[in-house]
VOBA-1610 file (N, C-alpha, C; in pm, whole numbers, padded with zeros to 5 digits, always signed):
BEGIN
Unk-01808-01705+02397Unk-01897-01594+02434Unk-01820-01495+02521Unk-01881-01392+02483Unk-01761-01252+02577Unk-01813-01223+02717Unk-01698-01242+02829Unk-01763-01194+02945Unk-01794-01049+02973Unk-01883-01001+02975Unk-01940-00823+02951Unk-01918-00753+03078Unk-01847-00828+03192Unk-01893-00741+03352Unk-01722-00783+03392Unk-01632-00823+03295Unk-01494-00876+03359Unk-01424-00704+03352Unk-01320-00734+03437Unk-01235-00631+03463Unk-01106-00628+03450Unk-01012-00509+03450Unk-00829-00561+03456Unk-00845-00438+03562Unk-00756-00522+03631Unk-00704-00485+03770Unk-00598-00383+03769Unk-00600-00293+03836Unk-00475-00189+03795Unk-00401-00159+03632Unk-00504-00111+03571Unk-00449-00074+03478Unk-00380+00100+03434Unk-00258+00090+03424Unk-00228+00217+03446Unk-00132+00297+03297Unk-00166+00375+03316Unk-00103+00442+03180Unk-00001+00591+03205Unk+00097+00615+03143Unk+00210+00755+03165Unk+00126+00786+03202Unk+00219+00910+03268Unk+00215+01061+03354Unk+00102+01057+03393Unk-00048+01186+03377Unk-00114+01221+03450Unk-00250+01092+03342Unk-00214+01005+03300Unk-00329+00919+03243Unk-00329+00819+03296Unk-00438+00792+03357Unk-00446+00652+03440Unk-00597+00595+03414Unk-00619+00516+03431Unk-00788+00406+03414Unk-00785+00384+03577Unk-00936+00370+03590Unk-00930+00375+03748Unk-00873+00207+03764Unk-00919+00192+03922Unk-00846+00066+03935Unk-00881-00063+03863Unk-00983-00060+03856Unk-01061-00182+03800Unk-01097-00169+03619Unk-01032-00118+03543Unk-01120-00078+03402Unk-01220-00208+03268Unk-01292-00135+03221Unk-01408-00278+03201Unk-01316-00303+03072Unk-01328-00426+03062Unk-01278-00516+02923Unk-01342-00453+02818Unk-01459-00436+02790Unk-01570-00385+02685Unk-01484-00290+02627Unk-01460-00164+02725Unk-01429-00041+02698Unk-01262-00055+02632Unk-01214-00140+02668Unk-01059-00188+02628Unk-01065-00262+02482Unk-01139-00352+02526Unk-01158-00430+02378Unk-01212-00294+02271Unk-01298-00253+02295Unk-01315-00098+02177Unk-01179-00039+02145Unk-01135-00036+02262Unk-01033+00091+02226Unk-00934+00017+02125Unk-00884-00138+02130Unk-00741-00219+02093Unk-00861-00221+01946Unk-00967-00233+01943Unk-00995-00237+01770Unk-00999-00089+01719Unk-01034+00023+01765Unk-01043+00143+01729Unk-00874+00188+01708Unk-00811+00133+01786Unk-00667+00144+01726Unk-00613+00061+01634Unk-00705-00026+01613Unk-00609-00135+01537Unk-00658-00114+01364Unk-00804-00079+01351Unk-00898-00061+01228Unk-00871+00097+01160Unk-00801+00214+01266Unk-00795+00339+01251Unk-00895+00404+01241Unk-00996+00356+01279Unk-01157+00422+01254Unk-01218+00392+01375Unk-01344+00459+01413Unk-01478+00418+01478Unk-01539+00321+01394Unk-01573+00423+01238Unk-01709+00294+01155Unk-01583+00141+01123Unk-01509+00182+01113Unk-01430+00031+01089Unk-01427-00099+01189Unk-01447-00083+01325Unk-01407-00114+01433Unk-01571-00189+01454Unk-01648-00088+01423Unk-01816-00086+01467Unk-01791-00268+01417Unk-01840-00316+01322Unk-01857-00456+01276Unk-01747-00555+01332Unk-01686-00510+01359Unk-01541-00617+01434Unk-01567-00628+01539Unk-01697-00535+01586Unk-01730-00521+01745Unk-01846-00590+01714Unk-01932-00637+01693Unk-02060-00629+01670Unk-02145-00517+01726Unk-02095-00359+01689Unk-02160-00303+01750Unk-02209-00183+01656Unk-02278-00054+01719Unk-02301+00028+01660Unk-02169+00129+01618Unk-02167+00220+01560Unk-02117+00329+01516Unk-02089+00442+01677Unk-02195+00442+01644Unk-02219+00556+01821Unk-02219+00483+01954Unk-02224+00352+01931Unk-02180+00313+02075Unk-02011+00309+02015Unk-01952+00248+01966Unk-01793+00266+01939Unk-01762+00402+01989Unk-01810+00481+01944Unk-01764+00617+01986Unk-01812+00693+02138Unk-01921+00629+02181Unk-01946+00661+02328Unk-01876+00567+02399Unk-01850+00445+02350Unk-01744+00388+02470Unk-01596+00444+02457Unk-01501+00493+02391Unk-01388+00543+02356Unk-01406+00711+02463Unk-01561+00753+02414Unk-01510+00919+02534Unk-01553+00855+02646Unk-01595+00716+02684Unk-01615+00694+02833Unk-01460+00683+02897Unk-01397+00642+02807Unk-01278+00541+02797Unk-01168+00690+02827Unk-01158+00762+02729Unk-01144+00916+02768Unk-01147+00998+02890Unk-01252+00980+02930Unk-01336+01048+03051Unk-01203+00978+03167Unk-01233+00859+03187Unk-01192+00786+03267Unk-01031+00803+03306Unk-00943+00843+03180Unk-00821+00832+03158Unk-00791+00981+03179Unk-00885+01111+03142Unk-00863+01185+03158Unk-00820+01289+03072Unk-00792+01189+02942Unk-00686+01274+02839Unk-00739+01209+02724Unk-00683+01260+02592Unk-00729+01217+02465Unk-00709+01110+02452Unk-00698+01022+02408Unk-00671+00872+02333Unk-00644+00906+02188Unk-00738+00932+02125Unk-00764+00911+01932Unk-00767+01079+01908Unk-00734+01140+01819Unk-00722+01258+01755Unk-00801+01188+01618Unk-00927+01288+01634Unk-01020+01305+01526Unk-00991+01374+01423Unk-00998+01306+01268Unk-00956+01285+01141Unk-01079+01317+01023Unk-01043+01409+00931Unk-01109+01403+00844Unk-01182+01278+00829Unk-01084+01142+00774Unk-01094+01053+00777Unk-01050+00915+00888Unk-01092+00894+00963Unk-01055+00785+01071Unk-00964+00885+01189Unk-00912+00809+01246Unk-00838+00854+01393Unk-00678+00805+01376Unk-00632+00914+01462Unk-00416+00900+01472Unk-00486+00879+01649Unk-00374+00767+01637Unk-00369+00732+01824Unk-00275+00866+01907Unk-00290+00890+01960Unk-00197+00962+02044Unk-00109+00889+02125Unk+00004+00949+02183Unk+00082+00901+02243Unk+00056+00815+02348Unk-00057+00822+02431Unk-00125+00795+02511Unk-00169+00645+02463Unk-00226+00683+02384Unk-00310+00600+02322Unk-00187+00451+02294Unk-00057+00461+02222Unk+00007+00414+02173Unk+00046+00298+02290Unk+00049+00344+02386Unk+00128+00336+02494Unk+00024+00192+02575Unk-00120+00236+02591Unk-00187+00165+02658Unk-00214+00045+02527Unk-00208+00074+02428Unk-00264-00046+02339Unk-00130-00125+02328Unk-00020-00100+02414Unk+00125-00213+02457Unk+00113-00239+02574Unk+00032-00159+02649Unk+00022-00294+02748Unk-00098-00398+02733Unk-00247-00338+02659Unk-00354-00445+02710Unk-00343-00569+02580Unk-00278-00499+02450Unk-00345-00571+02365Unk-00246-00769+02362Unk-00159-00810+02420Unk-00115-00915+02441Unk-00192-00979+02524Unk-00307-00944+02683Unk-00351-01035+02715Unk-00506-01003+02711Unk-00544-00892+02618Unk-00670-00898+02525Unk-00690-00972+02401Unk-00556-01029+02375Unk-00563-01133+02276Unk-00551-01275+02332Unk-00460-01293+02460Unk-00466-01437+02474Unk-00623-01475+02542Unk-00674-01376+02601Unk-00800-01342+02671Unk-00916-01445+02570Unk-00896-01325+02444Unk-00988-01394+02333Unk-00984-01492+02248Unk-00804-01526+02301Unk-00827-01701+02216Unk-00885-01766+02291Unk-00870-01726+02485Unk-00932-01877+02528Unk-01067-01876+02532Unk-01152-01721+02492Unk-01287-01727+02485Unk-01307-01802+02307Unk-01233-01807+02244Unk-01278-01868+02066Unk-01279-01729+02037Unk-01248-01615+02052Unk-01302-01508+01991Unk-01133-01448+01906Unk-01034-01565+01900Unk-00919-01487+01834Unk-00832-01609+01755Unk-00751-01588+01731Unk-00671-01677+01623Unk-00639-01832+01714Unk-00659-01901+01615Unk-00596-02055+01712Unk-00507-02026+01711Unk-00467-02142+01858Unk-00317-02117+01866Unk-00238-02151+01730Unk-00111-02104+01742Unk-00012-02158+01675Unk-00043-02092+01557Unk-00177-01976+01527Unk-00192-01952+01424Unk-00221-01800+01370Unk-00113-01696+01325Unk-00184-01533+01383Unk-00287-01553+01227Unk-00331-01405+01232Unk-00425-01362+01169Unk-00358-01378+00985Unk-00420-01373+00909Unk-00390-01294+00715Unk-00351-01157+00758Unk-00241-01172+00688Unk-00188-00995+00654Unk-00260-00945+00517Unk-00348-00856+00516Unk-00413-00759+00420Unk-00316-00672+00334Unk-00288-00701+00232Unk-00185-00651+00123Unk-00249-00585+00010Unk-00185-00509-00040Unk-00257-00424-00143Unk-00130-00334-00215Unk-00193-00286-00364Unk-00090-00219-00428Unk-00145-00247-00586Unk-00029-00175-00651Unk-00038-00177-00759Unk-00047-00330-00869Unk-00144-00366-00940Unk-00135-00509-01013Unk+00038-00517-01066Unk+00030-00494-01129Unk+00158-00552-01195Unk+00227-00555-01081Unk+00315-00434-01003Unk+00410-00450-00939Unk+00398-00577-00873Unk+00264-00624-00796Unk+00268-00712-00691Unk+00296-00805-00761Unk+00262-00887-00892Unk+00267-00960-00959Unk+00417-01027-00984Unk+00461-00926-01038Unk+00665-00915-01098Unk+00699-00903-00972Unk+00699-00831-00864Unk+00793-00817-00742Unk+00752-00835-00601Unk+00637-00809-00596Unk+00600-00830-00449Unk+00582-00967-00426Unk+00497-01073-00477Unk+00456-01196-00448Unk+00589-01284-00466Unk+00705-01260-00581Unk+00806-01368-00567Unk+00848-01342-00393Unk+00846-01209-00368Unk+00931-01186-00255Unk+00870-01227-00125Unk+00763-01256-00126Unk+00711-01296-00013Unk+00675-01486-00060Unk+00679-01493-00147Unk+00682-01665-00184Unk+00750-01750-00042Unk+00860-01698+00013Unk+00906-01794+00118Unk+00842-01766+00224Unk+00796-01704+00250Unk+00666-01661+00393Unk+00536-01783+00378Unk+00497-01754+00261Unk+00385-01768+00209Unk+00466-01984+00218Unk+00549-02029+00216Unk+00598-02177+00199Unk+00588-02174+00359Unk+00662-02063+00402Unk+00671-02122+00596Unk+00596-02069+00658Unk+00395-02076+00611Unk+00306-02080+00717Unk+00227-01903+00695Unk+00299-01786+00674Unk+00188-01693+00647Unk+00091-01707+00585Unk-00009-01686+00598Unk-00111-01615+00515Unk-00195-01499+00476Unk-00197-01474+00360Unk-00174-01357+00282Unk-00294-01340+00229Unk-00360-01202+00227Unk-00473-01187+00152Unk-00428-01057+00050Unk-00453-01039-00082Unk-00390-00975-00165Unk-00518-00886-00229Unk-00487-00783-00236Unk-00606-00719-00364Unk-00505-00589-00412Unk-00577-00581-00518Unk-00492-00448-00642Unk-00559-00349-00705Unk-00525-00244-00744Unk-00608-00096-00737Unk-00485+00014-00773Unk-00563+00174-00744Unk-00493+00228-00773Unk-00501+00289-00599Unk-00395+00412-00620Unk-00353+00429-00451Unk-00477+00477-00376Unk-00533+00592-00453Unk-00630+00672-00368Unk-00696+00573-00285Unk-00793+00478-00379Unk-00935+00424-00317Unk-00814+00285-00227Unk-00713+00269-00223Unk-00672+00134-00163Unk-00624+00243-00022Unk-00576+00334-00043Unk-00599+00400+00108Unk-00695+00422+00146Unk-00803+00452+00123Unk-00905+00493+00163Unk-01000+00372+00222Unk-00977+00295+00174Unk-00977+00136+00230Unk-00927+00100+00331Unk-00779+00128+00345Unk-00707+00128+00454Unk-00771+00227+00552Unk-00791+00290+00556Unk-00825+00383+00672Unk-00968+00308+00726Unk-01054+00226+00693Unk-01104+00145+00701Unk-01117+00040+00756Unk-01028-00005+00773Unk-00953-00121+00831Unk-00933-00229+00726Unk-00958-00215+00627Unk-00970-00313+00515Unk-00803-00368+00494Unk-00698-00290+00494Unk-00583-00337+00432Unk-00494-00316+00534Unk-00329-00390+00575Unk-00260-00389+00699Unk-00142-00295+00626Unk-00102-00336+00486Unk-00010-00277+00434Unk-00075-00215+00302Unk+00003-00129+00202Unk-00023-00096+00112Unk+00101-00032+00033Unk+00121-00080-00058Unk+00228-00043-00131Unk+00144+00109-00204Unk+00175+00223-00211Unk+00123+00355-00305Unk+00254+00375-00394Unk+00186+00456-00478Unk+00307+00535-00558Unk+00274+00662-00577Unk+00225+00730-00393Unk+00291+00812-00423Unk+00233+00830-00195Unk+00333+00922-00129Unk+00313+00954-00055Unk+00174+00944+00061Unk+00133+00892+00138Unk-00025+00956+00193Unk+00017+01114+00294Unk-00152+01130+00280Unk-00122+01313+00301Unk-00177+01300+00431Unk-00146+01394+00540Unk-00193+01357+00674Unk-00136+01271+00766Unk-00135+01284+00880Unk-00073+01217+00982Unk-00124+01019+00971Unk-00246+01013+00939Unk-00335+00913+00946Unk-00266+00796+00985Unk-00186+00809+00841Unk-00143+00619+00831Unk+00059+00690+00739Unk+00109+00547+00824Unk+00253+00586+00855Unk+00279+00535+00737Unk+00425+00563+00678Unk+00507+00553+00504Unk+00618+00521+00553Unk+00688+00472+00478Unk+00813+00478+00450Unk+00833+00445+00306Unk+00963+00532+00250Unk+01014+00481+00095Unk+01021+00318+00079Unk+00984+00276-00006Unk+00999+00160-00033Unk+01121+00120-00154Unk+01064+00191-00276Unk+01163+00165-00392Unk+01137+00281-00477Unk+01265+00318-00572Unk+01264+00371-00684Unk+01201+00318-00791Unk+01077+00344-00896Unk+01057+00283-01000Unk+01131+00374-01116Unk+01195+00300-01212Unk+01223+00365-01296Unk+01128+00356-01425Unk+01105+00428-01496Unk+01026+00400-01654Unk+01144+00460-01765Unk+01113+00316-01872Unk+01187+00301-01949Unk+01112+00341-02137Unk+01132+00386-02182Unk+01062+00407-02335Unk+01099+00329-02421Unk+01015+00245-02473Unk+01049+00108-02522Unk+00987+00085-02660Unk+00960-00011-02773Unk+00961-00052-02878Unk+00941-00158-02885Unk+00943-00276-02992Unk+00953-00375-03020Unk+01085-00374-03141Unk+01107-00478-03184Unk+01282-00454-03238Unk+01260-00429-03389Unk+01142-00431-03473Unk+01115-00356-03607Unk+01067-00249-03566Unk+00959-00184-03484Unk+00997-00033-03487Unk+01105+00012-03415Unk+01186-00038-03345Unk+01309+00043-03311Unk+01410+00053-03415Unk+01429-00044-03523Unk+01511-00082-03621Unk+01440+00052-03713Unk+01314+00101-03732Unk+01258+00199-03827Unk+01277+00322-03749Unk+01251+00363-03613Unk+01326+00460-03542Unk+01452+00530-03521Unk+01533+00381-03586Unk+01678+00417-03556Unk+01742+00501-03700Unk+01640+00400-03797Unk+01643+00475-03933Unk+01609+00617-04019Unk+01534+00661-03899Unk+01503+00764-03947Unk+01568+00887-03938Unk+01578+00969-04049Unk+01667+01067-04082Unk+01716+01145-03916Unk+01616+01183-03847Unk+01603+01313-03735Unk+01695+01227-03585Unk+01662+01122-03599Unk+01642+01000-03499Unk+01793+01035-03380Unk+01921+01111-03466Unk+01975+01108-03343Unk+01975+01284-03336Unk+01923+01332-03366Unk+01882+01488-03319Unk+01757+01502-03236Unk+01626+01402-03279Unk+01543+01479-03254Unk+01454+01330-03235Unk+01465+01243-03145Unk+01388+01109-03108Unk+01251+01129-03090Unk+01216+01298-03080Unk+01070+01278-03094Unk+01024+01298-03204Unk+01110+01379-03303Unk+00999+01374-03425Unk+00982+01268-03488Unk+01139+01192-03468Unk+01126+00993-03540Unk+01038+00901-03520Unk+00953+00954-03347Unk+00855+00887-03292Unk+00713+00930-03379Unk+00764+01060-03421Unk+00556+01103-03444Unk+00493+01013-03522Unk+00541+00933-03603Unk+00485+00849-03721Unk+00458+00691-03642Unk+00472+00640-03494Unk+00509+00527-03458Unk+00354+00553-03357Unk+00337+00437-03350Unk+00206+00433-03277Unk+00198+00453-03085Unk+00128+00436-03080Unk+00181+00570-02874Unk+00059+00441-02853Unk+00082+00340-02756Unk+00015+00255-02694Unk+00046+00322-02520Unk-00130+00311-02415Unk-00095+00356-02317Unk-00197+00288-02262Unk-00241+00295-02136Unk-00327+00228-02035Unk-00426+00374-02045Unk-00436+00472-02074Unk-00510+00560-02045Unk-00504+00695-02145Unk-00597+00725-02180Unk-00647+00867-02284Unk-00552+00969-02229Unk-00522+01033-02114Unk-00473+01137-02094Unk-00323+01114-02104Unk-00249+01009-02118Unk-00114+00954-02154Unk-00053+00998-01991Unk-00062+00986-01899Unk-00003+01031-01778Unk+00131+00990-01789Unk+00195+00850-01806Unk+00353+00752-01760Unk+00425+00882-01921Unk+00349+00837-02023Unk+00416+00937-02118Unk+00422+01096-02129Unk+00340+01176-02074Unk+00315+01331-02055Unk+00485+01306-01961Unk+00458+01258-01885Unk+00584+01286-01777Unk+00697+01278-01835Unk+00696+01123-01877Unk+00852+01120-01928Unk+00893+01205-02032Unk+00802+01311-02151Unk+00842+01395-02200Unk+00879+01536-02143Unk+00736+01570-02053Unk+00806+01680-02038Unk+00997+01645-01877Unk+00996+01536-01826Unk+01093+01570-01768Unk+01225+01536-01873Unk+01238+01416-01951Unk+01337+01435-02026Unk+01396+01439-02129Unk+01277+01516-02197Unk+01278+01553-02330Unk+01223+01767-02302Unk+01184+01795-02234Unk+01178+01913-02178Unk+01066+01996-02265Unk+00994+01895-02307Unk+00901+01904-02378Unk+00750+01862-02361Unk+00639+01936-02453Unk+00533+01857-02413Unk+00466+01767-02511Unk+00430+01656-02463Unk+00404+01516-02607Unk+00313+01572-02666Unk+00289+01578-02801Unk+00172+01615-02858Unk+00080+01519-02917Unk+00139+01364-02890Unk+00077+01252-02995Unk-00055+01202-02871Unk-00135+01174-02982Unk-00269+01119-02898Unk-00218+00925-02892Unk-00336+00919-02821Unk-00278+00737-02838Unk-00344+00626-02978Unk-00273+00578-03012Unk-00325+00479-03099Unk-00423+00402-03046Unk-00349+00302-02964Unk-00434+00200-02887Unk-00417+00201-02673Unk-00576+00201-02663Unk-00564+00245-02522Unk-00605+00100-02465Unk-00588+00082-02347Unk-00584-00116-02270Unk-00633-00076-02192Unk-00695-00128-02068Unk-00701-00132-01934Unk-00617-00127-01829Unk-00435-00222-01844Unk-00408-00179-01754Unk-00232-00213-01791Unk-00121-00215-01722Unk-00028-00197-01773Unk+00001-00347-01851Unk+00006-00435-01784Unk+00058-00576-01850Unk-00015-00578-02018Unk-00136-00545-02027Unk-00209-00495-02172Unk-00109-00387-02251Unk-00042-00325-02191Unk+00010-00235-02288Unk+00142-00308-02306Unk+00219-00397-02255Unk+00298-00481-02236Unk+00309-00547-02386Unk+00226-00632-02365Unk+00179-00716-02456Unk+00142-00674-02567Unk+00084-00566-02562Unk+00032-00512-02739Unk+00168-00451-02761Unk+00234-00396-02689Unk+00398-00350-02775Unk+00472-00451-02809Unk+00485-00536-02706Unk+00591-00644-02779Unk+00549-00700-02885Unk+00379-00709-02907Unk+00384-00769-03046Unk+00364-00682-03167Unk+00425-00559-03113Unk+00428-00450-03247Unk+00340-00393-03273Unk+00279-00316-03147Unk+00144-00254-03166Unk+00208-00124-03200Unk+00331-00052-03138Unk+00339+00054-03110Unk+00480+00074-03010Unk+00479+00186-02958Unk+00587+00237-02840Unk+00473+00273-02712Unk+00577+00289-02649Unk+00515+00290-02469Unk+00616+00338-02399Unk+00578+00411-02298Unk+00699+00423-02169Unk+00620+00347-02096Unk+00695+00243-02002Unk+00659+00129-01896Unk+00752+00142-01771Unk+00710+00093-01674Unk+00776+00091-01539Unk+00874-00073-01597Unk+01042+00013-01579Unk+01113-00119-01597Unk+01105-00234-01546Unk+01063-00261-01407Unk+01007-00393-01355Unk+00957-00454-01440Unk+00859-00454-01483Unk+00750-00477-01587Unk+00821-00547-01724Unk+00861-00488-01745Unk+00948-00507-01896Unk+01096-00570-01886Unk+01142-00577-01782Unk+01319-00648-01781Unk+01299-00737-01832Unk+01245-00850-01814Unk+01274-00927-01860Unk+01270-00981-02016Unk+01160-00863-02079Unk+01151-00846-02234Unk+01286-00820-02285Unk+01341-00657-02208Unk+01442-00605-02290Unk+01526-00730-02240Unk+01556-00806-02143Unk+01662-00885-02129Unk+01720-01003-02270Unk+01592-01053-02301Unk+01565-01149-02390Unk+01526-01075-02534Unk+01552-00937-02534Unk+01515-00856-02668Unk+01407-00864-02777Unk+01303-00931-02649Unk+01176-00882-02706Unk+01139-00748-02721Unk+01201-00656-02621Unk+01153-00524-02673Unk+01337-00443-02655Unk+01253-00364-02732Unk+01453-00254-02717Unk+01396-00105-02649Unk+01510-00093-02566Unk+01468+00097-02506Unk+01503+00146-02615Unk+01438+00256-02641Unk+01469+00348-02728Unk+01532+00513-02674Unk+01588+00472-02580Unk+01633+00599-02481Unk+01692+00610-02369Unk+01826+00600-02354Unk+01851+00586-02227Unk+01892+00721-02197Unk+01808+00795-02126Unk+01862+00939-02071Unk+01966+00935-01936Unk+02053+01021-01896Unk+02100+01040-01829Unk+02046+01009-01630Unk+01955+01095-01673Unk+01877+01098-01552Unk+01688+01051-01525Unk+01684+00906-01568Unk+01521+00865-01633Unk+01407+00881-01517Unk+01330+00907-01554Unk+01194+00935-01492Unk+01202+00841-01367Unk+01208+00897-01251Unk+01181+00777-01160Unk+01019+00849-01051Unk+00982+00721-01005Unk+00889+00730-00929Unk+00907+00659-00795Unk+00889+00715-00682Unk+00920+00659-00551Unk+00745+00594-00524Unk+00759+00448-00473Unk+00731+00366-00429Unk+00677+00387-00277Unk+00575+00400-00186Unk+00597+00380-00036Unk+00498+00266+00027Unk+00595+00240+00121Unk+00500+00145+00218Unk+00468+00211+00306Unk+00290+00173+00292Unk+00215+00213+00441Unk+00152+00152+00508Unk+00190+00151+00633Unk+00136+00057+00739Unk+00012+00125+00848Unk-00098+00032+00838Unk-00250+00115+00864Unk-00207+00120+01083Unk-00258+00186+01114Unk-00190+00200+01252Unk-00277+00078+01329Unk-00177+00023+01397Unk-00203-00088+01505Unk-00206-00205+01426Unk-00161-00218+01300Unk-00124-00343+01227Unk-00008-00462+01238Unk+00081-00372+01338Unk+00145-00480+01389Unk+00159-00511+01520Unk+00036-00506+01533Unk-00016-00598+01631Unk+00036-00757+01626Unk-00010-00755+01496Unk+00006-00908+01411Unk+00122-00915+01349Unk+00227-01009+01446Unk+00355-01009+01429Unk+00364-01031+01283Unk+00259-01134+01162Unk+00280-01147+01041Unk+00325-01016+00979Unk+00268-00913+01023Unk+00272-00768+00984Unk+00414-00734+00973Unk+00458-00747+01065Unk+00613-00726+01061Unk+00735-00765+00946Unk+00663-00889+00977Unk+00768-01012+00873Unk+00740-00953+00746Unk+00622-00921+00685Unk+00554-00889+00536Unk+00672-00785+00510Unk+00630-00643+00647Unk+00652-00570+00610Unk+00854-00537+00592Unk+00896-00617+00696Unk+01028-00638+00681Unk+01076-00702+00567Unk+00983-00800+00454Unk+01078-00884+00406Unk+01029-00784+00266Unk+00955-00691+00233Unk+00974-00643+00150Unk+01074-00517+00141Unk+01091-00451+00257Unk+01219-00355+00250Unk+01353-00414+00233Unk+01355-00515+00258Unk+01478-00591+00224Unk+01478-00627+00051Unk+01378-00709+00005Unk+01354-00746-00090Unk+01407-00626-00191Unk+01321-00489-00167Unk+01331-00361-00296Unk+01435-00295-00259Unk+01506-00326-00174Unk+01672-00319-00205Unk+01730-00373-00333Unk+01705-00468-00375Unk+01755-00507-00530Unk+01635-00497-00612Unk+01530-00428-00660Unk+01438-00398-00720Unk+01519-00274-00827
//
């Protein structure tokens, strides 16, 4: 049970920001989840509390300090410097605080790191790479999507990391490059053998294609629109034969001769390795897509956070 009237004794923060002498736990404990969830409404249920009390204790918390804490967000809150600063000093003995009340991780034991990203990728590359974490004691909670709604989640407090493919916009929540994806335009080895045959095939690889079936995860052909117009300098004109749900589906219906596809090479190495499927194109300079990791603010809190997030920048070094 939480003591509601306890205090920290001299708590003090840079330059002209200070908490008076005595500042209430309540108002601290808000603030280390409002930094840690990136939200007010995220924080509200981790608190058992309201919406508007989260946010009237943070401008009490304000008031008190004198200066901003949280910079208000379209979506959720960026800590300020300020802010950054005091959630390194309280949040180590606001956590040992709340193990010895039951209100935080047993010992010996931190929290699930919240992971998220693209299905396939995590599948082929992320999960082998964290396999030895996952043997010495992490635990991992995983879900898959596309970027928008898995950030938007994140800002939430829902996710600690998130693999996107493509940038987040706004200060919100922090990135770094993760990996290059490359996409590869691929076949199965009788239509590449009928591709290769065809009269145009080393002038003109798209008209050899028009007669070959266009398998994609989606009606508007997005992975294929691209890879034509960047390296073919052109725009695709073929509709799709057969459309799937999601990439490993389009996988699978090519290798067994549904059609052609451009695929993210991850995905497929190990086909072309074993010549289940053949590229039908190796351009000079192939379609790549940058990869980023984003880490939701105050997520590494939880040293697991670190390790996740360290052992996959290491990892997509050889990706």
């Amino acid at each position: 049970m939480r003591n509601r009237t306890s205090e920290v004794p001299g708590t003090v923060i840079g330059g002209a920001g200070r908490l008076p002498a005595h500042a209430d736990l309540n108002l601290l404990r808000t603030f280390l989840a409002v930094y840690r969830s990136g939200s007010f409404t995220a924080a509200a249920p981790r608190l058992g509390l309201s919406q508007p009390t989260v946010t009237a204790q943070i401008r009490t918390l304000e008031q008190q300090s004198g200066r901003e804490l949280f910079t208000r967000l379209p979506r959720g809150v960026e800590p300020t410097p300020l802010a950054h600063e005091l959630a390194a000093r309280v949040s180590v003995p606001l956590d040992a605080l709340a193990a010895l009340e039951g209100g935080g991780p047993s010992a010996g034991r931190t929290a699930p790191v919240h992971l998220a990203g693209p299905s396939e990728l995590l599948c082929v590359r992320v999960l082998p790479a964290l396999a030895p974490l996952v043997a010495g004691g992490l635990r991992l909670r995983v879900a898959q999507g596309l970027t928008e709604p898995l950030l938007e989640e994140m800002r939430t407090g829902r996710h600690d990391l998130v693999i996107a493919t493509r940038r987040p916009r706004g200060r919100g929540l922090e990135s770094v490059p993760l990996a290059d994806e490359e996409y590869v335009l691929v076949a199965s080895p009788a239509w590449a053998d009928g591709v290769g045959a065809h009269p145009r095939a080393g002038e003109d690889l798209c008209a050899a294609l028009r007669d070959v079936p266009l398998v994609t995860y989606a009606e508007d052909l997005p992975i294929a629109r691209r890879y034509w117009r960047t390296v073919f300098g052109k725009q695709l004109t073929a509709s799709a034969a057969v459309t799937v749900p999601n990439l490993y589906a389009v996988l699978s219906a090519v290798t067994a001769g549904a059609g052609y596809s451009v695929l993210p090479h991850s995905l497929c190495q190990e086909h072309l390795d074993t010549g289940r499927l053949v590229r039908l194109h190796d351009p000079e300079e192939p379609p790549l897509n940058t990869l980023f990791l984003v880490q939701r603010p105050g997520a590494d809190a939880n040293p697991e956070v670190l390790r996740v997030r360290d052992r996959l920048r290491a990892a997509a070094s050889a990706w």
